[in-house]
C-alpha positions in Angstrom: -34.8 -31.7 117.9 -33.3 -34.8 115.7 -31.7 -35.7 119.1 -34.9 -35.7 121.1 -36.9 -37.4 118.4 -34.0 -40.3 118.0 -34.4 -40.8 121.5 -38.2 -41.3 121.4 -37.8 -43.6 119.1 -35.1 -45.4 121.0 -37.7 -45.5 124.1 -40.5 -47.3 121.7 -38.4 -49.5 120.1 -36.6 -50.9 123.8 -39.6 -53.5 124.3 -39.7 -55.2 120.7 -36.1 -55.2 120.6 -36.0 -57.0 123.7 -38.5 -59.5 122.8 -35.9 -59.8 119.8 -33.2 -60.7 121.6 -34.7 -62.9 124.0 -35.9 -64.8 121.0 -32.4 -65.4 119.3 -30.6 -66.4 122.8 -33.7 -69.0 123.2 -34.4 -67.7 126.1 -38.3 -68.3 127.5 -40.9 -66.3 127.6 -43.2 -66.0 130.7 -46.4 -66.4 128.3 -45.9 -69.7 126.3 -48.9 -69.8 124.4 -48.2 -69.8 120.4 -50.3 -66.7 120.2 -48.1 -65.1 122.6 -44.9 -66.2 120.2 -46.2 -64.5 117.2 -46.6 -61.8 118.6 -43.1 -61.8 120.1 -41.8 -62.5 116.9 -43.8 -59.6 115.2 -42.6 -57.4 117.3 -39.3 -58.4 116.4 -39.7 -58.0 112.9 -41.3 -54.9 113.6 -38.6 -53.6 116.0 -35.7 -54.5 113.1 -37.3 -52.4 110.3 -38.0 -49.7 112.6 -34.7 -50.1 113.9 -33.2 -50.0 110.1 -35.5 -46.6 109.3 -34.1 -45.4 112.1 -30.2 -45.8 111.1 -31.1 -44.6 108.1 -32.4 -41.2 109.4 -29.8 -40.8 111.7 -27.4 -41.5 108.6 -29.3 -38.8 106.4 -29.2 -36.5 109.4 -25.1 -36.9 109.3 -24.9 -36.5 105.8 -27.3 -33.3 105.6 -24.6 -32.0 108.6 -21.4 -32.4 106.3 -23.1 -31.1 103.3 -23.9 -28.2 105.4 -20.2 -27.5 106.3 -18.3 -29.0 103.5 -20.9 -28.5 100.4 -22.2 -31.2 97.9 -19.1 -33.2 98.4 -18.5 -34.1 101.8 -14.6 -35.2 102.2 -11.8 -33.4 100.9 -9.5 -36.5 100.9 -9.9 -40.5 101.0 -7.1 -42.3 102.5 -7.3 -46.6 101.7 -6.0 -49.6 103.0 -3.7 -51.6 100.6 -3.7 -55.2 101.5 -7.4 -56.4 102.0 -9.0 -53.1 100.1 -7.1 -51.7 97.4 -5.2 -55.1 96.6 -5.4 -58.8 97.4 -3.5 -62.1 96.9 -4.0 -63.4 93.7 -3.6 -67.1 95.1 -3.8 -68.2 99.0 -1.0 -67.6 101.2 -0.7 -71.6 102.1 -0.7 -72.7 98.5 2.2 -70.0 97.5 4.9 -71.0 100.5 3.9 -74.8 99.8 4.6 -74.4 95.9 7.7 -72.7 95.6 8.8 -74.5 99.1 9.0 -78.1 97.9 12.3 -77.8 96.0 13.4 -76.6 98.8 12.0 -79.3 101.3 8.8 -77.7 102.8 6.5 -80.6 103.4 3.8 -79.3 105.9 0.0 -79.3 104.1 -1.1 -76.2 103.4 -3.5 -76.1 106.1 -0.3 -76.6 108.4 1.5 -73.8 106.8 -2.0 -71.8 107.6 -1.8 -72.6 111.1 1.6 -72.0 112.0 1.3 -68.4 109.7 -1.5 -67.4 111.7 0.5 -68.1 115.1 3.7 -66.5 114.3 1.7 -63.6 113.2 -0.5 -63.2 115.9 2.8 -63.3 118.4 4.5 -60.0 119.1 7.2 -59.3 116.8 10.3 -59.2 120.1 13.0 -57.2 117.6 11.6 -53.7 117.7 8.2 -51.6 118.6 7.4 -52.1 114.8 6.7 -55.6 112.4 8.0 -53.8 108.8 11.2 -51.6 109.5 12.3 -51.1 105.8 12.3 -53.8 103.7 10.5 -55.9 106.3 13.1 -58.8 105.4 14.1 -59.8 109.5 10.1 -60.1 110.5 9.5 -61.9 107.1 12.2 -64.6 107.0 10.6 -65.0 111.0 7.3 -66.0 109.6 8.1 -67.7 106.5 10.9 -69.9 108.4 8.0 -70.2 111.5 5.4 -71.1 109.1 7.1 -73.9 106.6 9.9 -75.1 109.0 12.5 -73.6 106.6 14.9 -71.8 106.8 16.8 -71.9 103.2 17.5 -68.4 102.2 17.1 -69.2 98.7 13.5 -70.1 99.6 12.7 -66.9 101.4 14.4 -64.6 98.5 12.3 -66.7 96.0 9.1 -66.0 98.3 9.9 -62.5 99.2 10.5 -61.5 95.3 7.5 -63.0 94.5 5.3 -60.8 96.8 7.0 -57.8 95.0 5.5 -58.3 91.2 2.2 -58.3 90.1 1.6 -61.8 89.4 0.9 -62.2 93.1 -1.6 -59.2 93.3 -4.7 -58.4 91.7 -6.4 -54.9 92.5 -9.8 -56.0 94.0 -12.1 -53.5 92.6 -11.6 -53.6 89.1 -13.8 -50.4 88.1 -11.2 -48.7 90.8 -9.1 -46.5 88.3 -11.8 -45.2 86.4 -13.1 -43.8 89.6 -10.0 -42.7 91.4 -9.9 -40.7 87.7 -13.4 -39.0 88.7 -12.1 -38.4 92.3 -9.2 -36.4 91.5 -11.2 -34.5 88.8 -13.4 -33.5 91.5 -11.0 -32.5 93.5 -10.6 -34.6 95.9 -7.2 -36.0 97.4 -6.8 -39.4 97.9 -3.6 -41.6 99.7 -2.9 -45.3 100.6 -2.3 -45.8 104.5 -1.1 -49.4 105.1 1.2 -51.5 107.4 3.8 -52.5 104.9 7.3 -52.7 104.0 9.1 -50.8 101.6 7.9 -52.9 98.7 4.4 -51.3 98.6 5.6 -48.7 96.4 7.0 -50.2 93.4 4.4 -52.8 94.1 1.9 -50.1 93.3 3.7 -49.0 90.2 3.8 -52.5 88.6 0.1 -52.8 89.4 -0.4 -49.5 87.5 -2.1 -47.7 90.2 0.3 -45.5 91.8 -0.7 -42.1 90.1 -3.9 -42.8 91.2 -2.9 -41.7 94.4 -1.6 -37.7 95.6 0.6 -39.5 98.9 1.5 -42.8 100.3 1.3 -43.1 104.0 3.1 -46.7 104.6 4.0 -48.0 108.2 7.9 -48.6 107.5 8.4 -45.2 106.5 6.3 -43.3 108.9 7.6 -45.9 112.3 4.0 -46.1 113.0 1.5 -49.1 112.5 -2.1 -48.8 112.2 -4.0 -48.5 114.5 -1.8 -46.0 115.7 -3.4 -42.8 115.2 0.2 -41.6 113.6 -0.1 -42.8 110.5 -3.5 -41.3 109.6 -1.8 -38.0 111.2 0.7 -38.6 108.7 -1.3 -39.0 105.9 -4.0 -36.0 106.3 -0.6 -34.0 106.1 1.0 -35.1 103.7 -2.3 -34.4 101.4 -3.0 -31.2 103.6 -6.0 -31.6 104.4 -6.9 -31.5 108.3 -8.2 -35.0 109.5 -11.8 -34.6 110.0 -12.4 -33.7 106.1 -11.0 -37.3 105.4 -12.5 -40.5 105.1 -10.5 -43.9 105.3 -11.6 -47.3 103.7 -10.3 -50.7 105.3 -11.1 -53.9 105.7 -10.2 -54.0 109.1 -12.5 -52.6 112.5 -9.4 -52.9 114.9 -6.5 -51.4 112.6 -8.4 -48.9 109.8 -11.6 -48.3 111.3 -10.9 -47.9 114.6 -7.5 -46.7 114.4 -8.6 -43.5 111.4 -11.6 -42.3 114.0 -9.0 -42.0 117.2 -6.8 -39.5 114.6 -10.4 -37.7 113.9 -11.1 -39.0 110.7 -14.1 -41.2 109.8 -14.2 -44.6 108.5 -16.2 -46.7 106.7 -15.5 -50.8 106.8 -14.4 -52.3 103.5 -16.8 -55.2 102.7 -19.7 -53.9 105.5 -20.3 -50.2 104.8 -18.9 -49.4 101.5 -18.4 -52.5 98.6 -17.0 -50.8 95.7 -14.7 -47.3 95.4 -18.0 -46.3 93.1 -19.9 -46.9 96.5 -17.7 -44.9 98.4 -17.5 -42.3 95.7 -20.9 -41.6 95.3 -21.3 -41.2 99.2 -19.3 -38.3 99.8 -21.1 -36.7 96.1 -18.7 -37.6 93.3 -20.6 -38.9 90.3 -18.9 -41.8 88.6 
């Protein structure tokens, strides 16, 4: 019945949503009149709330479904991205390897630094299947010496410790702990799943957030990267719950969002569908 009535609405809503999206590639209509363009655009407008209501039911609708198999609260676990989600940079990338690189000779502008970052990262890494085996150090000295132009060990060590202490993270929710505290009160299990070297885990404890957390999933341990489906496997197990009672936050659609739902988990996008842990908290029924 919700099916069939989602589809009727589909059917209405095809011709305004057209006239929509005619209207934002500029293309022409066949009337030209400005009578015939407000209505156009009305219809638009029209089209988009409708469209909106209609996400909305059709969110209610899956909501009503878990509650219906799972109870009040709808996930057993939440697995969440590190870098992007749980933690961020406390100053840009570019401004740190410039700093610390010009006692060592670095001389490219940040925005060069950027640049080149973005390049080397975006090639394949050629050593093995994975970009973090262990420490990470051989994929790392690759970008930092690809990025700056040096090579100086000193400089990479200096770099590479830095990324390891807490002065170069801040946790980017800062009402997280208080509700990672209600989650696990609740009941529910929660892990980090994140493409990362070795460091993540004492980079967890000097942030003071690693007993927030039942299992760390990380992608030099398991020998799988996100969006590998692997790692979420991993992760479900390690909490023991099966994958479809877990929910994973990330920042990213290709790796975390995209990646969790091909292990049978869903996902919601950090930054588009959920903006604070509270946020996701309060959608599977924890009260904060």
């Amino acid at each position: 019945m919700a099916a069939a009535r989602l589809r009727s609405a589909a059917a209405r809503l095809r011709p305004g949503l057209a006239a929509a999206a005619a209207g934002a590639r500029g293309e022409r209509r066949p009337l030209g009149t400005a009578a015939a363009e407000a209505v156009a655009s009305d219809a638009g407008a029209v089209a988009a709330g409708v469209l909106a209501r209609w996400e909305l039911m059709g969110a209610r609708d899956y909501y009503d479904y878990r509650r219906a198999i799972y109870g009040d609260i709808t996930h057993k676990a939440i697995l969440v991205d590190a870098a992007g989600t749980l933690l961020a940079p406390t100053e840009p990338m570019a401004q740190v390897y410039r700093t610390i690189g010009q006692k060592y000779g670095v001389e490219y502008s940040e925005s060069e630094i950027l640049m080149r970052y973005r390049r080397a990262y975006a090639q394949p890494w050629g050593r093995s299947r994975l970009r973090y085996v262990d420490d990470g150090r051989p994929f790392w000295q690759y970008i930092v010496s690809t990025s700056t132009g040096c090579s100086d060990l000193e400089y990479f060590e200096e770099l590479y410790q830095y990324y390891t202490t807490e002065k170069a993270w801040h946790l980017c929710d800062p009402d997280a702990g208080r509700v990672f505290q209600a989650l696990r009160k609740a009941g529910v299990k929660t892990a980090v799943v994140s493409n990362f070297d070795t460091r993540l885990r004492p980079l967890l404890q000097a942030l003071k957030c690693d007993h927030w957390f039942d299992a760390v999933a990380i992608s030099a341990e398991v020998a799988a990267e996100k969006p590998n489906p692997t790692i979420f496997l991993k992760a479900c197990e390690l909490l023991g719950v099966k994958p479809e009672e877990a929910v994973h936050i990330g920042d990213d659609r290709r790796n975390d969002i995209w990646g969790a739902r091909d292990a049978g988990c869903d996902a919601w996008l950090w930054g588009s569908d959920v903006h604070s842990f509270k946020e996701v908290a309060e959608r599977i029924g924890v009260e904060v």
